[in-house]
NUZALUM-872199 format. One record per residue: residue number from 1; x, y, z of N, C-alpha, C in turn. Coordinates in Angstrom, 1 decimal, decimal comma, m for minus. Layout:
BEGIN
ATOM   drengu       nu       nv       nw      cau      cav      caw       cu       cv       cw
ATOM      NUM        X        Y        Z        X        Y        Z        X        Y        Z
...
END
This chain:
BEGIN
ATOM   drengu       nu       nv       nw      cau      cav      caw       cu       cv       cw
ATOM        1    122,1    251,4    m47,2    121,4    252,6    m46,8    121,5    253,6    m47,9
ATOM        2    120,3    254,1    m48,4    120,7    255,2    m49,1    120,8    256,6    m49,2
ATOM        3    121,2    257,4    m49,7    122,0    258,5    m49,5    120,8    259,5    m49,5
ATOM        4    120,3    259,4    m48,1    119,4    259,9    m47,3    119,8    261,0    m46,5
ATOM        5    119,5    262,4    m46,5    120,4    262,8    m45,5    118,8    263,6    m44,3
ATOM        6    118,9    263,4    m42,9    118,4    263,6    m42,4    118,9    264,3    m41,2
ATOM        7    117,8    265,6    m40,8    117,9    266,6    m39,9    117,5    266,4    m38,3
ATOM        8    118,1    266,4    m37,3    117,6    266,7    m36,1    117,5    267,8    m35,0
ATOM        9    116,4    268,1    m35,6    116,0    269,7    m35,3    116,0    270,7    m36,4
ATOM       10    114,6    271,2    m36,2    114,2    272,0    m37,2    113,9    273,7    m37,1
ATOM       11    115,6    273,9    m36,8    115,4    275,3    m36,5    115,9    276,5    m37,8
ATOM       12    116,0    277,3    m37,2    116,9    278,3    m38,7    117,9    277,7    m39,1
ATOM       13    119,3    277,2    m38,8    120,2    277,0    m39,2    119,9    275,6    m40,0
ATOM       14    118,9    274,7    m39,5    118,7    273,5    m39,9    118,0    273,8    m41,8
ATOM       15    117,5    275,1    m41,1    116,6    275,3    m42,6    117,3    275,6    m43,1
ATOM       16    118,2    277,1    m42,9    119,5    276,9    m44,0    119,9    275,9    m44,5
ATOM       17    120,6    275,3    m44,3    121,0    273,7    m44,5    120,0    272,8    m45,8
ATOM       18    119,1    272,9    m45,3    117,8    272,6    m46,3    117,6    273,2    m47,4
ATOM       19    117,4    274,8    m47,1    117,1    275,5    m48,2    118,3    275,6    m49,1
ATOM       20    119,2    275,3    m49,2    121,1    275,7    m49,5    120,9    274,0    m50,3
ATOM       21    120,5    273,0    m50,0    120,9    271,7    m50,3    119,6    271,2    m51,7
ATOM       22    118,4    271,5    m51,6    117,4    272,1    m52,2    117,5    272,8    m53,4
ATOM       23    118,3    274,2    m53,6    118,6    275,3    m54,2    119,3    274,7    m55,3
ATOM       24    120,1    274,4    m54,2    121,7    273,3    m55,2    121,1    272,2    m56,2
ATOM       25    120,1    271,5    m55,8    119,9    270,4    m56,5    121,0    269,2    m55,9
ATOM       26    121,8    269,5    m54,6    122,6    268,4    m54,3    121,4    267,1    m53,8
ATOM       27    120,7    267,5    m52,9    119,4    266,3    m52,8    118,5    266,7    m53,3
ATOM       28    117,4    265,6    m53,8    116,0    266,2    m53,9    115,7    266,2    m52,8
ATOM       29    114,1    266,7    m53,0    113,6    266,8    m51,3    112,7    265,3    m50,8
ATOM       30    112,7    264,4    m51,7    112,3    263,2    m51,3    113,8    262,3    m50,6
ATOM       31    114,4    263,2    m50,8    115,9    262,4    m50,2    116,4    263,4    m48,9
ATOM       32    115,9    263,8    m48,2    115,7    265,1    m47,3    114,1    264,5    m46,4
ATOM       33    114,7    264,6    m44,9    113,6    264,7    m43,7    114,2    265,1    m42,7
ATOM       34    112,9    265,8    m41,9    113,7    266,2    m40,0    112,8    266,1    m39,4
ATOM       35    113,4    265,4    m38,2    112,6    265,3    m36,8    112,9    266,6    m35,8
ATOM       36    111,7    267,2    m35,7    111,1    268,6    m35,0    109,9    267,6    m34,1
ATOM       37    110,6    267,7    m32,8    108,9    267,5    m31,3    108,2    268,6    m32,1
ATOM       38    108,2    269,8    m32,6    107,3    270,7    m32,4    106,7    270,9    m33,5
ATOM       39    105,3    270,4    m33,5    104,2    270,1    m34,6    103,9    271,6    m35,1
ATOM       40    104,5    272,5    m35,0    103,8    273,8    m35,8    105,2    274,2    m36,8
ATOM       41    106,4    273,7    m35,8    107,7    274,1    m36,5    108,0    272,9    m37,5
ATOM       42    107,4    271,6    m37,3    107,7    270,6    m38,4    106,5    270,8    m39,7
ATOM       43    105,3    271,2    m39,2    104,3    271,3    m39,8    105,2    272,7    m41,2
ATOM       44    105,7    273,8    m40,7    106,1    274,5    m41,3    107,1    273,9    m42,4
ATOM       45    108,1    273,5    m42,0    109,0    272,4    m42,9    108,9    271,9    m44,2
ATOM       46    107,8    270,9    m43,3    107,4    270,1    m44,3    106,2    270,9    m45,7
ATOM       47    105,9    271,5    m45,1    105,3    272,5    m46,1    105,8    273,0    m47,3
ATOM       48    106,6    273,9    m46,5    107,4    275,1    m47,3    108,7    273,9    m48,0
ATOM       49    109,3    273,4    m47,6    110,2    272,5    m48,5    109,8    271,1    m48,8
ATOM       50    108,6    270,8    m49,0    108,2    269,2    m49,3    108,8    268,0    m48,8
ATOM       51    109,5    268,5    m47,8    110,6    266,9    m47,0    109,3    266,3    m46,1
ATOM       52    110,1    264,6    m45,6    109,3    264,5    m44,8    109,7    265,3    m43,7
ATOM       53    108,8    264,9    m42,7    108,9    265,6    m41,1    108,3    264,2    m39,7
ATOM       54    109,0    264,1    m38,7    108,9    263,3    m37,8    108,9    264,0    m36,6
ATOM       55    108,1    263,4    m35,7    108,2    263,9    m34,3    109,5    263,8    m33,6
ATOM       56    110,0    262,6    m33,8    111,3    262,0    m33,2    112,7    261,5    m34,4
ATOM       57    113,4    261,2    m34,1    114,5    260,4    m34,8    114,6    259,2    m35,0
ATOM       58    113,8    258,6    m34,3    114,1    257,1    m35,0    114,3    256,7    m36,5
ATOM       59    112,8    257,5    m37,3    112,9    256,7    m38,8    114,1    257,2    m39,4
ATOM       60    114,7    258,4    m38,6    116,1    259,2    m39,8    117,1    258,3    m39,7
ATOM       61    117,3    257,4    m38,2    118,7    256,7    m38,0    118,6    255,5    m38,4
ATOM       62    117,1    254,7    m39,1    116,4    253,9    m40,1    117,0    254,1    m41,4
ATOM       63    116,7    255,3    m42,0    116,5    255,5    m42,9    117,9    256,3    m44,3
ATOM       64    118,4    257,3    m42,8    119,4    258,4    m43,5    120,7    257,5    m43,5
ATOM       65    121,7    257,7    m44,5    123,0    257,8    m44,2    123,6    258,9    m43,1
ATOM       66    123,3    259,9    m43,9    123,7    261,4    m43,0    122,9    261,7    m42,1
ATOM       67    123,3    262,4    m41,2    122,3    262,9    m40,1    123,0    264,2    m39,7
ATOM       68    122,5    265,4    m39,8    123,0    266,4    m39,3    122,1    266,8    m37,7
ATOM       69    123,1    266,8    m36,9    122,6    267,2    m35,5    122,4    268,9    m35,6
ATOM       70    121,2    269,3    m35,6    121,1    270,5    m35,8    119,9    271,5    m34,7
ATOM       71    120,5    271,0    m33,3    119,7    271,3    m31,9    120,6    272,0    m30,8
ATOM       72    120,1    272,6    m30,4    121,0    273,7    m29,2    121,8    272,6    m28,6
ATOM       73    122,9    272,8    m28,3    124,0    272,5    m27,3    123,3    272,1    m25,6
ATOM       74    122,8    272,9    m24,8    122,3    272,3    m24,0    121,1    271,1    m23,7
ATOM       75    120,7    270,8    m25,2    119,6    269,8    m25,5    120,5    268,2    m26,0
ATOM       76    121,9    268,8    m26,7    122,6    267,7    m27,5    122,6    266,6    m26,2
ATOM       77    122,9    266,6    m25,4    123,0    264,8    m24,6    121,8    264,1    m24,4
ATOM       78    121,0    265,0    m24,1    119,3    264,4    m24,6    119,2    263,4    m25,9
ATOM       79    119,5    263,9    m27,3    119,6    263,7    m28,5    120,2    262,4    m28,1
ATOM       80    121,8    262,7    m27,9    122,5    261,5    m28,1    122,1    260,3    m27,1
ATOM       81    121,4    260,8    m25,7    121,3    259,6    m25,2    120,2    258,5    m26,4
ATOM       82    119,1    259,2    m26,6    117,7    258,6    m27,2    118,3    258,2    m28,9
ATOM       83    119,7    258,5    m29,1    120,1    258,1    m30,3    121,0    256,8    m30,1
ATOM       84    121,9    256,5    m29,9    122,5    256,1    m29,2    122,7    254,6    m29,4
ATOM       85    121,7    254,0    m29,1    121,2    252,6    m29,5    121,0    252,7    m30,9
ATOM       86    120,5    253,8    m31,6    120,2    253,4    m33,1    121,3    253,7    m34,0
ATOM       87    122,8    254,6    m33,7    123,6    254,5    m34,0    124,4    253,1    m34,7
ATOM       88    125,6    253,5    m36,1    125,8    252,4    m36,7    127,1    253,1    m37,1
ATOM       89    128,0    252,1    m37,3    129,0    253,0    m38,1    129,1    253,2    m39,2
ATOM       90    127,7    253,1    m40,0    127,8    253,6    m41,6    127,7    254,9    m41,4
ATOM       91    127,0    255,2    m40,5    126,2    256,8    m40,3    127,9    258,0    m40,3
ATOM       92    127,0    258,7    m40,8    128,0    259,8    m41,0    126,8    261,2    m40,1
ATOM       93    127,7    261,2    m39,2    127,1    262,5    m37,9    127,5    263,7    m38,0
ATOM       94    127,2    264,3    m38,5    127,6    266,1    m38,7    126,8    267,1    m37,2
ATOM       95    127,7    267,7    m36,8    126,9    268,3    m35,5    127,3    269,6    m36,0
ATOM       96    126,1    271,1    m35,6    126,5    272,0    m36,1    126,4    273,2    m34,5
ATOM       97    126,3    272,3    m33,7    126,4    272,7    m32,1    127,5    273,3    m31,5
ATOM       98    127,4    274,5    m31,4    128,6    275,7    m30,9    129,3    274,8    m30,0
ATOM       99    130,2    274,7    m29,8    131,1    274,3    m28,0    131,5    273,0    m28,2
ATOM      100    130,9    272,2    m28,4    131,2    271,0    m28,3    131,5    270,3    m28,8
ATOM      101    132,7    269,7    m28,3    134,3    268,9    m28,9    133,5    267,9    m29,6
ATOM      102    134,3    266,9    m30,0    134,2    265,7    m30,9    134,1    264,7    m29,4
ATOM      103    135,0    264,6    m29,1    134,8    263,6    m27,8    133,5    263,9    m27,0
ATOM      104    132,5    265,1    m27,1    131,2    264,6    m26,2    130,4    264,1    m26,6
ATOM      105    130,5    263,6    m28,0    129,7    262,9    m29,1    130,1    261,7    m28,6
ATOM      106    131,4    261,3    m28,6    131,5    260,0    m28,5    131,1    259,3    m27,2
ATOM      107    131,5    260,1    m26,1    131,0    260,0    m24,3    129,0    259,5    m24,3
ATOM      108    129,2    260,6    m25,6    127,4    260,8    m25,2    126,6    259,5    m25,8
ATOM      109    127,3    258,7    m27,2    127,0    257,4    m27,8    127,6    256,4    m27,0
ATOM      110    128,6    256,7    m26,4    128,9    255,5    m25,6    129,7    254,3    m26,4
ATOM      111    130,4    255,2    m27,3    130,9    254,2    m28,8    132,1    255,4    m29,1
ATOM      112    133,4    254,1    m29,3    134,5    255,2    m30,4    134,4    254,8    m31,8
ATOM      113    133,4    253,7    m32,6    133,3    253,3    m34,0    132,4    254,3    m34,7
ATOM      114    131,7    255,4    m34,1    130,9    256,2    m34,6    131,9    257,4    m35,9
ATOM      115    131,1    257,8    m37,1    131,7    258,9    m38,0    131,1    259,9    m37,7
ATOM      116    132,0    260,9    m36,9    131,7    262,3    m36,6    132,3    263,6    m37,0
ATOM      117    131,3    264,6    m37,5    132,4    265,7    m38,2    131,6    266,6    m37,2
ATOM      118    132,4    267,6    m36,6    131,5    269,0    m35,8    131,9    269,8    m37,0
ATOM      119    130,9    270,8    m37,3    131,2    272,0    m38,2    130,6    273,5    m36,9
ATOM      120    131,5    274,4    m37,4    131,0    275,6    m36,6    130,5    276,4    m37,7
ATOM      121    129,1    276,7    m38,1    128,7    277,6    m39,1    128,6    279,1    m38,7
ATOM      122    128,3    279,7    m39,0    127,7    281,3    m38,9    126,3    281,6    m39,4
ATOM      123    125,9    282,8    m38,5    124,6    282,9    m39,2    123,9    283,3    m40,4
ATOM      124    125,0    283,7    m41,2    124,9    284,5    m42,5    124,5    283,4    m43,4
ATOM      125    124,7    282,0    m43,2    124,4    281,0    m43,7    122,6    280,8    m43,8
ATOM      126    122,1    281,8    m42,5    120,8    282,0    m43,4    120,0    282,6    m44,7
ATOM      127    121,1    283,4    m44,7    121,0    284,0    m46,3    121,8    283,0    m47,3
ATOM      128    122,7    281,9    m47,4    123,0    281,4    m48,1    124,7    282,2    m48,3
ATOM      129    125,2    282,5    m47,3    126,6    283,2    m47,3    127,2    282,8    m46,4
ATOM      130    127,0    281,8    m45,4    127,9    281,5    m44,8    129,0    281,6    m44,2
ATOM      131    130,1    281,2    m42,9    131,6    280,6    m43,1    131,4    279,6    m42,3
ATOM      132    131,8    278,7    m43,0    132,0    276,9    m42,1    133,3    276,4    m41,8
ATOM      133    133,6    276,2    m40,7    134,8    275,5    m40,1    134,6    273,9    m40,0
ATOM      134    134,9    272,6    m40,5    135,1    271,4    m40,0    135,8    270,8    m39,5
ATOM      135    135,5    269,7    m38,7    136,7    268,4    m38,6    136,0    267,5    m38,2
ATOM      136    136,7    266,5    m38,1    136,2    265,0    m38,3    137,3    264,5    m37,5
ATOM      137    136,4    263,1    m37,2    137,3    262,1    m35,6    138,2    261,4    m36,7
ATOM      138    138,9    260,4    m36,1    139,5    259,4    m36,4    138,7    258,0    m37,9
ATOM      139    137,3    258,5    m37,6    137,2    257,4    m38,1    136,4    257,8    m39,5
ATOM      140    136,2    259,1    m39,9    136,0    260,1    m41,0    137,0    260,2    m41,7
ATOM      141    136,6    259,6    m43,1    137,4    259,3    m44,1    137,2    260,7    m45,4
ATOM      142    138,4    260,7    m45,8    138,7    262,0    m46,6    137,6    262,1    m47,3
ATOM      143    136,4    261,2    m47,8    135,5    261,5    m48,8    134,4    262,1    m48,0
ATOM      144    134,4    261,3    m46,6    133,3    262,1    m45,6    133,4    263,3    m45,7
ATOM      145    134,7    264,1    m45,1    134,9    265,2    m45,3    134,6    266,0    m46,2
ATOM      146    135,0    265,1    m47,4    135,0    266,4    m48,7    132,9    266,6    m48,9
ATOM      147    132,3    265,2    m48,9    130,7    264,9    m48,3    130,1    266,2    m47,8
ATOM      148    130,7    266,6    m46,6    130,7    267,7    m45,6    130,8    268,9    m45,9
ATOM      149    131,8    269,0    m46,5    132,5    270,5    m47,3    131,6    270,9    m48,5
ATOM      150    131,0    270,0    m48,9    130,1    270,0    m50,2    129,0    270,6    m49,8
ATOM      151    128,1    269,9    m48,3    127,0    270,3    m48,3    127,2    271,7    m47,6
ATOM      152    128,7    272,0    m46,9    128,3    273,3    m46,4    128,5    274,2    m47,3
ATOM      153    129,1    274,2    m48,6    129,5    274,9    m49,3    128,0    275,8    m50,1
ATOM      154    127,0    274,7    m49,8    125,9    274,9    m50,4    124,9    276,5    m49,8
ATOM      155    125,7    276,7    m48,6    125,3    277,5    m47,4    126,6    279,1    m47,2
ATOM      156    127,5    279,0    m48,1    128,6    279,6    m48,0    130,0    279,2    m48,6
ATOM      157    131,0    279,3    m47,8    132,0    278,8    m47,8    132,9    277,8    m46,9
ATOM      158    132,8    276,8    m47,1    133,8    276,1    m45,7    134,9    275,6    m46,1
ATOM      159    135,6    275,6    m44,6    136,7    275,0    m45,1    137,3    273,7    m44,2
ATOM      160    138,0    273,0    m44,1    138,6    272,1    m43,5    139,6    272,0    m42,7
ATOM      161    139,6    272,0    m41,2    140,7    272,0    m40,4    140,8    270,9    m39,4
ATOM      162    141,5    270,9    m38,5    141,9    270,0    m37,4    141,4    270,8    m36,2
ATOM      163    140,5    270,1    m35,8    139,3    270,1    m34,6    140,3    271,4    m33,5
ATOM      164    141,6    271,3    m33,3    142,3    272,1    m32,6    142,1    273,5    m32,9
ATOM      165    142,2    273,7    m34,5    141,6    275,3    m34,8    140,3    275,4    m34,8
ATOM      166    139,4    274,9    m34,3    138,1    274,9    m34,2    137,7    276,5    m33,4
ATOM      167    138,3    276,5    m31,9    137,9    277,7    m31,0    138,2    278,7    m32,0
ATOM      168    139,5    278,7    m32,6    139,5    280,4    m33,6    138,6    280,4    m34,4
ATOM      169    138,0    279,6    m35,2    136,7    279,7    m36,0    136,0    279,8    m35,3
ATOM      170    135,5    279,8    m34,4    134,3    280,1    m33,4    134,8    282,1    m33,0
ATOM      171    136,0    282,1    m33,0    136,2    283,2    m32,2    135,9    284,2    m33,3
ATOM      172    136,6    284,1    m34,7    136,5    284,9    m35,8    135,5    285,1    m36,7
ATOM      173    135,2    283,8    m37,3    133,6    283,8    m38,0    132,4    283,4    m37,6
ATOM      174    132,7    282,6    m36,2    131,4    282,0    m35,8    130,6    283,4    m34,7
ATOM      175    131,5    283,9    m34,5    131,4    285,5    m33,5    131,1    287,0    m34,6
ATOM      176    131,8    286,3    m35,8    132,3    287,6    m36,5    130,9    288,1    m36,9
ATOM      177    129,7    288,1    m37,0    128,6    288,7    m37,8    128,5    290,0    m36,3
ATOM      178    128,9    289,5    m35,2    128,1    289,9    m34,1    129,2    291,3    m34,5
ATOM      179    130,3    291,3    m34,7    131,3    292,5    m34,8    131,3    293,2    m36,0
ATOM      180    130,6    292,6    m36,9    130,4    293,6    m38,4    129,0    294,2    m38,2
ATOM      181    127,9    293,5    m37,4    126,7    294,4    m37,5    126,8    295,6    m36,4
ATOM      182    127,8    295,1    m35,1    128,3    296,3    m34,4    129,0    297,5    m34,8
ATOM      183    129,7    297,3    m35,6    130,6    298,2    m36,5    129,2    299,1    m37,7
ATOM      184    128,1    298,5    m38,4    127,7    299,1    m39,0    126,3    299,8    m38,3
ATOM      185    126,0    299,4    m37,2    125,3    299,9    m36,2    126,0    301,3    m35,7
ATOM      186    127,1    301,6    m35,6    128,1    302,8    m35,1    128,3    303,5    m36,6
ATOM      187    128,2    302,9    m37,9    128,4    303,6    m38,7    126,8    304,6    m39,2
ATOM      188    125,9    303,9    m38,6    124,8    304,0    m39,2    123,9    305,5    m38,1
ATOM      189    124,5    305,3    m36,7    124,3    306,1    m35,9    125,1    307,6    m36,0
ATOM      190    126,9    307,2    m36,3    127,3    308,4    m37,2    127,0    308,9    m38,1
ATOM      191    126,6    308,6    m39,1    125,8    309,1    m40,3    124,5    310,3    m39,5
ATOM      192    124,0    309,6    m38,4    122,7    310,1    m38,0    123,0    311,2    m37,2
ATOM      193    124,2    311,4    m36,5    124,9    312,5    m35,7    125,0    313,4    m37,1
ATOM      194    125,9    313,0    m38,1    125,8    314,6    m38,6    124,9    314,6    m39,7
ATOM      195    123,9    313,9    m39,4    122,4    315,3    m40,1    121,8    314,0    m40,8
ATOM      196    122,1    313,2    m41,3    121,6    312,3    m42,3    120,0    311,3    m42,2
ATOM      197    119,1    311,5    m42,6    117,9    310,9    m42,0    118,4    308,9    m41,3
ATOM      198    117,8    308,6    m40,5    118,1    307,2    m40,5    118,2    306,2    m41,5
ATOM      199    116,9    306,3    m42,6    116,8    305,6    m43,6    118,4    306,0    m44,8
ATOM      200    118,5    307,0    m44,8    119,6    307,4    m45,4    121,4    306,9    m45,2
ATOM      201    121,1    307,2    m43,7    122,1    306,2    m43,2    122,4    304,7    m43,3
ATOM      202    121,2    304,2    m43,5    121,3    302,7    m43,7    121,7    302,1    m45,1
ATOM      203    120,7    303,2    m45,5    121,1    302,8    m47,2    122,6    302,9    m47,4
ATOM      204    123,4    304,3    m46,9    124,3    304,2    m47,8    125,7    303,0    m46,8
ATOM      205    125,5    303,1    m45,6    126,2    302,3    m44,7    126,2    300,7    m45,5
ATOM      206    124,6    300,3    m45,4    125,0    298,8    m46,3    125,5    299,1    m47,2
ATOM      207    125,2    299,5    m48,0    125,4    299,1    m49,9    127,5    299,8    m49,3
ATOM      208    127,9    300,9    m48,9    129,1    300,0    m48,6    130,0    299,5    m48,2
ATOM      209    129,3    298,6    m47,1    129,8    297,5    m46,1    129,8    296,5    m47,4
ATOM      210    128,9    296,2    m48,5    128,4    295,0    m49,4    129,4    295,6    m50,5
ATOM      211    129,3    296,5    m50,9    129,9    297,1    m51,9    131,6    296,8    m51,4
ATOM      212    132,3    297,0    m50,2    133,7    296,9    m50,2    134,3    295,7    m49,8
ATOM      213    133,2    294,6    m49,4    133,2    293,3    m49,7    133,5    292,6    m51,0
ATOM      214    132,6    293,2    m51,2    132,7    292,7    m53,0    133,9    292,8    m53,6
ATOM      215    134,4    294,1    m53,2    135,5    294,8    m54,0    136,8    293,9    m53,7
ATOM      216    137,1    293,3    m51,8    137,9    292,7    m51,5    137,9    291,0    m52,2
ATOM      217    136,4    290,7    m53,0    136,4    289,2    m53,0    137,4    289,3    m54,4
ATOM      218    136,5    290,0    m55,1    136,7    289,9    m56,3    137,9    290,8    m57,3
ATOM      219    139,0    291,9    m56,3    140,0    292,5    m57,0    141,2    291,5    m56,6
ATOM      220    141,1    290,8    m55,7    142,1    289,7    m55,1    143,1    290,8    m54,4
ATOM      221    142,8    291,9    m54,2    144,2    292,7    m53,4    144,3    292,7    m52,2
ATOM      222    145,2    292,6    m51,1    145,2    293,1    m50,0    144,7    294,5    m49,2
ATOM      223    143,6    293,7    m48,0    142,7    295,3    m47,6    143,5    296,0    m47,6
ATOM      224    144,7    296,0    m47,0    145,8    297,5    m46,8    146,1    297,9    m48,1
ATOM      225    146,2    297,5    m49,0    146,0    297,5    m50,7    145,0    298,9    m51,2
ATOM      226    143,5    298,1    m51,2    142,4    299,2    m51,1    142,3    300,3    m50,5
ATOM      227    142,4    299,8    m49,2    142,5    301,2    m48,3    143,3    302,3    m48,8
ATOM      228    144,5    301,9    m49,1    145,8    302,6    m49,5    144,8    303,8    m50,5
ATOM      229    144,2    302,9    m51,5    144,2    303,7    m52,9    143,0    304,5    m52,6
ATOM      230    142,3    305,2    m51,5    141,0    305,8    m51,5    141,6    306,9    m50,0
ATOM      231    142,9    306,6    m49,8    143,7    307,4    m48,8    144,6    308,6    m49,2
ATOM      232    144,2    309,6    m49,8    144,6    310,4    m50,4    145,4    311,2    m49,5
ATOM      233    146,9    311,9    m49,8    147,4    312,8    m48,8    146,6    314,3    m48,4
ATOM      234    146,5    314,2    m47,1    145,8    315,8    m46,6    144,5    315,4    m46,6
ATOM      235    143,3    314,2    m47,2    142,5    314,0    m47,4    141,4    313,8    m46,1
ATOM      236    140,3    313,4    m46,2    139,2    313,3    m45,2    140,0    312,0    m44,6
ATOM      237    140,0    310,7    m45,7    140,1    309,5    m44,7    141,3    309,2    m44,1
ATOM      238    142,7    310,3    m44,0    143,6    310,0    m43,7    143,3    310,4    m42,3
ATOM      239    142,3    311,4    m42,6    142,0    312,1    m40,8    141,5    311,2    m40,4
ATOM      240    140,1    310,9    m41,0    139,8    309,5    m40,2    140,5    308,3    m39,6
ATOM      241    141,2    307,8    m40,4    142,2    306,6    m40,2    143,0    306,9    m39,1
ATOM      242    143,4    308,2    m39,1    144,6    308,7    m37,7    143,8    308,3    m36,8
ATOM      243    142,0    308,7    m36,3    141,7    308,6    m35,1    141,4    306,9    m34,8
ATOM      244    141,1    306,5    m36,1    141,3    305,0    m35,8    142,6    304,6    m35,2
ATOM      245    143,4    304,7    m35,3    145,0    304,2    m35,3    145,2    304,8    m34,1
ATOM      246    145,2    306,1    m33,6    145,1    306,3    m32,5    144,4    305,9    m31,3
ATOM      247    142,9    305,5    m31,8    142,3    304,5    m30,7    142,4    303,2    m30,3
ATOM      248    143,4    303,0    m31,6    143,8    301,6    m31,5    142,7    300,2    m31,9
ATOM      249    142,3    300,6    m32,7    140,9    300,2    m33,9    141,4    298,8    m33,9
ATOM      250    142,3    298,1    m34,6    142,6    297,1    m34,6    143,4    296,2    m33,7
ATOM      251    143,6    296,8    m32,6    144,1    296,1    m31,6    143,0    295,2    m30,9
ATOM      252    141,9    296,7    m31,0    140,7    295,9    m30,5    139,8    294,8    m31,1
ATOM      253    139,9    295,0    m31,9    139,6    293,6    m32,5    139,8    292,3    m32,2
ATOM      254    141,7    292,4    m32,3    142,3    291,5    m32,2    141,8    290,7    m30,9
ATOM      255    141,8    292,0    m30,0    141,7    291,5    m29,0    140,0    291,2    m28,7
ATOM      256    138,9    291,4    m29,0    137,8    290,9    m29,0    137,4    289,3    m29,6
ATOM      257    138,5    289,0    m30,5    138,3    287,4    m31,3    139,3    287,2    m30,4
ATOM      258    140,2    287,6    m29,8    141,0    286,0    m28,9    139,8    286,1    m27,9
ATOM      259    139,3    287,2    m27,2    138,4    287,4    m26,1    137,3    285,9    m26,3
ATOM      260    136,6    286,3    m27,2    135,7    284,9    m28,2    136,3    284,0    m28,6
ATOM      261    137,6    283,5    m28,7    138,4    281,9    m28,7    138,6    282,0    m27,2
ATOM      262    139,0    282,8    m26,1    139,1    282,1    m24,9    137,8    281,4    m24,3
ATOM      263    136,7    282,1    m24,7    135,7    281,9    m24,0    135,1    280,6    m24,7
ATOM      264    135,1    279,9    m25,9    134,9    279,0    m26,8    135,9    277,8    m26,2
ATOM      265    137,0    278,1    m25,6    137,6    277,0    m25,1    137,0    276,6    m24,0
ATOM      266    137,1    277,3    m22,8    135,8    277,2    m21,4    135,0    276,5    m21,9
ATOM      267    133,7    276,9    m22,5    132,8    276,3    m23,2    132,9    274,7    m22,8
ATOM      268    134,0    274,6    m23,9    134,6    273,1    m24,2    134,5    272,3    m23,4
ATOM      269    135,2    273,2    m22,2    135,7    272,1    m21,2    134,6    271,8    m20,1
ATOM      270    133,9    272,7    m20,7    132,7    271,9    m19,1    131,7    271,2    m19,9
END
C-alpha cells in the first residue's frame, strides 16, 4: 500500500490538514484525496488543492495507508459502520472527532487489530497555528505516532500523550480559542467604553494579544516574569492587576478549563 494519505470528510479542519501537509511539501497532492457526499464541497477541494475527491470511502481504504477521520462526532458510527468491512491492519486511523475515546473506534469496527490514534486539534489550526493533543491504542507503534506528530505539526504544534490526558487537552486548548477570543472581545469593548473608535480598538487589542505571544514564545521567560517587568510601583497596571486579583481573574479560569474537562469526560461516556 502506498503512502497514500486519505481524508473522510471534507470540512475546514480536514482542509487545514490538507492545506498544512501541501505547504509543507510532506505529501504531494497526487498522494492526497477525500471522500466528501457533498458535490459542491468536494467539487471545491478538488479544485482549490488538486487532490482527488470521492463521493464515498471505499477507493481511500483501497488505496490510502493513512486515513484521517475528519467528520462530526455524531456522524462517526455511520462512517465506521460503512468502513468497517474495508478495514485492514496496515491502515493507520487518525480520528480528529471531539469526545470520542479510542474504544468507540474499535466497538464501531468491530475489531481490536485495527491502528488507531485520536488527536484533539483546535481551531487555530485553520490558520496553520494549531495545538494537537494525541494518542494511540495498543497496536500504534512509536513510528505511527511520531507519523502523526509530523503531520500535525504541519498545522501547529502537537504533542504526545496517553489517551487519559486527553479531556485536559480538550478542556485547555481544544476549548482555549473560545477563552482568548472572549478575553479580547471584553478588551476590545473596553477600549470602546473609554472613547476609542471600534476599529481602533481592534487594531491595538490584536496586534497585543499577537505581539505578547510572541514575546512569551520567543524570550523563553515565565508569564509572571513579563508581567513583572511592565508592573511598575504606583503605576497604571498595578491598579489594574489589583482589580484582577481581587475578582479573582485566575481562579476563574482555572475553573472554566476544569468546567471544559468535566464536561469532555460526560461526552465520553455516552
Amino acid at each position: 500500500m502506498k503512502d497514500i494519505i486519505g481524508f473522510i470528510g471534507g470540512g475546514q479542519m480536514g482542509e487545514a490538514l490538507i492545506r498544512g501537509l501541501i505547504q509543507s511539501e510532506l505529501y504531494d497532492q497526487d498522494d492526497i484525496c477525500v471522500a466528501e457526499p457533498n458535490q459542491e464541497r468536494r467539487d471545491y477541494m478538488t479544485a482549490t488543492y488538486g487532490i482527488k475527491g470521492y463521493d464515498n470511502s471505499n477507493a481511500l481504504w483501497e488505496s490510502c495507508a493513512t486515513i484521517v477521520l475528519a467528520v462530526k462526532p455524531q456522524i462517526m458510527n455511520i462512517v465506521l459502520a460503512a468502513s468497517k468491512d474495508l478495514v485492514t491492519p496496515k491502515h493507520l486511523i487518525i480520528s480528529i472527532a471531539a469526545g470520542l475515546p479510542i474504544s468507540f473506534y474499535e466497538k464501531g469496527l468491530e475489531r481490536d487489530d485495527c491502528k488507531i490514534i485520536r488527536v484533539m486539534p483546535n481551531t487555530p489550526a485553520l490558520v496553520l497555528e494549531g495545538a494537537s493533543g494525541l494518542c494511540g491504542n495498543a497496536n500504534v507503534s512509536q513510528d505511527d505516532l511520531q507519523r502523526a506528530e509530523i503531520i500535525f505539526n504541519k498545522i501547529g504544534k502537537a504533542v504526545i500523550l496517553q489517551e487519559s490526558a486527553i479531556d485536559a487537552v480538550t478542556g485547555l486548548s481544544g476549548s482555549g480559542p473560545a477563552y482568548v477570543f472572549t478575553f479580547a472581545e471584553a478588551m476590545i469593548d473596553a477600549g470602546i467604553e473609554q472613547g476609542l473608535p471600534r476599529p481602533t480598538a481592534e487594531t491595538l487589542v490584536l496586534q497585543t494579544l499577537l505581539g505578547s505571544v510572541k514575546l512569551l514564545m520567543e524570550s523563553g521567560k515565565h508569564p509572571a516574569e513579563l508581567r513583572a517587568m511592565v508592573t511598575s510601583p504606583g503605576g497604571t497596571t498595578i491598579a489594574a492587576q489589583h482589580v484582577l486579583e481581587r475578582s479573582g481573574f485566575k481562579g476563574i479560569i482555572m475553573d472554566a478549563v476544569a468546567a471544559a474537562v468535566d464536561r469532555s469526560k460526560e461526552l465520553g461516556k455516552n
